[in-house]
N, C-alpha and C positions, 0 to 999 in steps of 0.2 A: 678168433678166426677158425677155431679147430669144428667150435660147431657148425659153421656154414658146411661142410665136408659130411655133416650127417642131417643137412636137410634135403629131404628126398627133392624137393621142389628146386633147392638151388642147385644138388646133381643134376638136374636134369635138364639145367641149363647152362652147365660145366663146358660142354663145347664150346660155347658161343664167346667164352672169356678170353681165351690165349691170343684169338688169333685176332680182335679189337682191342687187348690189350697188351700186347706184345710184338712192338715192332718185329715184322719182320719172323712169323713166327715158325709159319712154314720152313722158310726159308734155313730157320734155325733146328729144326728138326733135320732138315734134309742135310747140311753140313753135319749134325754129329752121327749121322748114318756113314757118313763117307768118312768121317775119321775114324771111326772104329773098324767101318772093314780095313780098314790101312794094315793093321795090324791081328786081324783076326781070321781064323781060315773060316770057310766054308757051311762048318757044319757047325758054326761055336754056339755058346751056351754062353748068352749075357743077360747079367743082373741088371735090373731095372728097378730101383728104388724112388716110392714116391709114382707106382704105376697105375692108381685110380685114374678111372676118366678113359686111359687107352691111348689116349694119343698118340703118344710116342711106340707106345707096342705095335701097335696099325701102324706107323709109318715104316719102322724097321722091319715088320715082318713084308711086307710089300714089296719091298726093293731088296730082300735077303731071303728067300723061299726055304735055305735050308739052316737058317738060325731058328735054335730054341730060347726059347725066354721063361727067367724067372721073376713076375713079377711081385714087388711085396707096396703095402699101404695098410697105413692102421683103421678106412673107414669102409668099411662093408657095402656102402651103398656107392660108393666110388667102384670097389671093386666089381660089381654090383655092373655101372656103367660102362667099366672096359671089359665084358666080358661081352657085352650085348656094340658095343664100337666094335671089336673085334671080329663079332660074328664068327664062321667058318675057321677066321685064321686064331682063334683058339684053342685049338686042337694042338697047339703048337706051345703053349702056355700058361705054366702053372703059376697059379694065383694066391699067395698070403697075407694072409690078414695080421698085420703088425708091423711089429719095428726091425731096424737091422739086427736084432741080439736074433729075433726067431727068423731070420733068416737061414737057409741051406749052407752049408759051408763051402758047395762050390767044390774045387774053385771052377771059379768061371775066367772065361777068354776075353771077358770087356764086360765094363757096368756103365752104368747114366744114372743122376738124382738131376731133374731136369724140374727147374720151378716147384723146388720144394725144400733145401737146404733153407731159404728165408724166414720158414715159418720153425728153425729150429737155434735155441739156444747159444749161444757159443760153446759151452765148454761140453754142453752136447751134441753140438754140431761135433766139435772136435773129436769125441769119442766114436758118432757115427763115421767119420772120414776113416779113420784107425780099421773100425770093423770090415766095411768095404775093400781096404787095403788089403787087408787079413783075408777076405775071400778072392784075391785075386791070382791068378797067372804071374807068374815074373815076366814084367813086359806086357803087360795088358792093358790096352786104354781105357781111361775112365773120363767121361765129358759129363761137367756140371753145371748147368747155367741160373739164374736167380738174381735176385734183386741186390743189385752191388754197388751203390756208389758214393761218395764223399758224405760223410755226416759231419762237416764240421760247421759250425758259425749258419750262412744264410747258404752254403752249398746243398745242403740238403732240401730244404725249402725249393730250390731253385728247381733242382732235379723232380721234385714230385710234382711241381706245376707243370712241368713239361710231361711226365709222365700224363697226368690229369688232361692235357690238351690233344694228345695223340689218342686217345682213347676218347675224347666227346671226338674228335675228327674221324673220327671209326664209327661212330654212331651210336655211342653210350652216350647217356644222359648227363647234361653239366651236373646234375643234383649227384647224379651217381659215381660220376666220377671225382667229384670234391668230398662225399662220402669214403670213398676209396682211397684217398691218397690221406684223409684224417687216421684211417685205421691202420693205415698202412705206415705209416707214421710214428704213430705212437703205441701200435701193440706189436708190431715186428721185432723181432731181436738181428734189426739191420748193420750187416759190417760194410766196411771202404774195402775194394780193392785186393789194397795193398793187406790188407788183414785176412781176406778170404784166399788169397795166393799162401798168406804163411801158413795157414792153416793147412792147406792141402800138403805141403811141404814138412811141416812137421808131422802128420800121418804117413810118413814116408815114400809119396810119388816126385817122381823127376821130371824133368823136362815140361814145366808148369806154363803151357802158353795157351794165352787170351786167344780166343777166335772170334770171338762175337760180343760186340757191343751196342746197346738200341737203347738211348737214356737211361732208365732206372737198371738194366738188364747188363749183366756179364753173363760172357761164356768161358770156359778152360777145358784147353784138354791135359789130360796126365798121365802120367805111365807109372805102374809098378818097378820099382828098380831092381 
């Protein structure tokens, strides 16, 4: 999966992914803008991990004129495309190339890893949760949404078909979307739920609640304690 992210041809058809195949996608960007202003003043400075593509930078910076953003993603050509999504409002956002260890240390007033925790390991996943923690505010929201749900027996089957039917009903191609949900399947390092809540809780955020659900997709918001 990681090559897809360095072909210039499938960035540059990156936008067109989220929002055909992510219930509800907009919708899901514009809730985790409103829960981080909850708790973030005016002129904050939030990390964005997993900020190829721009989406989410554009959207925050839109509705937040005097937030700064630091964006990190390990593919050049991603970064690449949210510099050029951004246009103007990158003036406002600094952009690195890599992983959370070369990240800034912040700390920052609110972070997001938004549709990108799925394509990471578990016990790397876990280490990146920690680091994020580690650059935060005491009290600072952190909202992560991605591919979360039941892997057991024929539940998981269950779930990528339906994933696969919302996305041809968006107007992706049945070949493409049964391509999608095979790879998605079997190269992910997908967790249940209930393992992606302990997770964020053993990196030490509190007050660990779901906001958004859209079949294959969870959302959480968390706080530094």
């Amino acid at each position: 999966m990681a090559s897809y992210f360095s072909d210039p041809e499938a960035v540059a058809r990156y936008a067109e992914g989220p929002v055909r195949q992510v219930p509800g996608f907009l919708g899901l960007l514009q809730m985790a803008g409103i829960l981080l202003a909850e708790r973030t003043p005016d002129d904050a400075h939030v990390l964005v991990l997993g900020a190829g593509g721009g989406l989410e930078l554009k959207a925050f910076a839109e509705t937040q004129p005097g937030w700064r953003f630091c964006g990190v993603d390990p593919s050049a050509e991603m970064l690449g495309l949210a510099k050029r999504t951004l246009g103007p409002l990158a003036s406002r956002v600094d952009l690195h190339e890599g992983y959370i260890d070369g990240a800034p240390e912040g700390p920052f007033d609110a972070a997001t890893c938004i549709l990108t925790l799925h394509f990471i390991p578990e016990e790397e996943r876990r280490h990146t949760l920690a680091e994020v923690h580690r650059r935060l505010k005491p009290g600072a929201p952190f909202v992560v949404a991605h591919h979360s749900f039941p892997q057991h027996g024929g539940e998981k089957t269950r779930w990528l078909s339906r994933y696969a039917a919302f996305a041809a009903a968006s107007g992706v191609s049945a070949a493409n979307a049964e391509n999608a949900i095979s790879a998605i399947g079997e190269r992910l390092p997908l967790l249940s739920p209930e393992q992606d809540e302990a997770l964020l809780r053993d990196a030490g955020f509190a007050d660990v609640t779901l906001f958004y659900a859209g079949f294959t997709f969870r959302g959480w918001v968390a706080y530094k304690a």
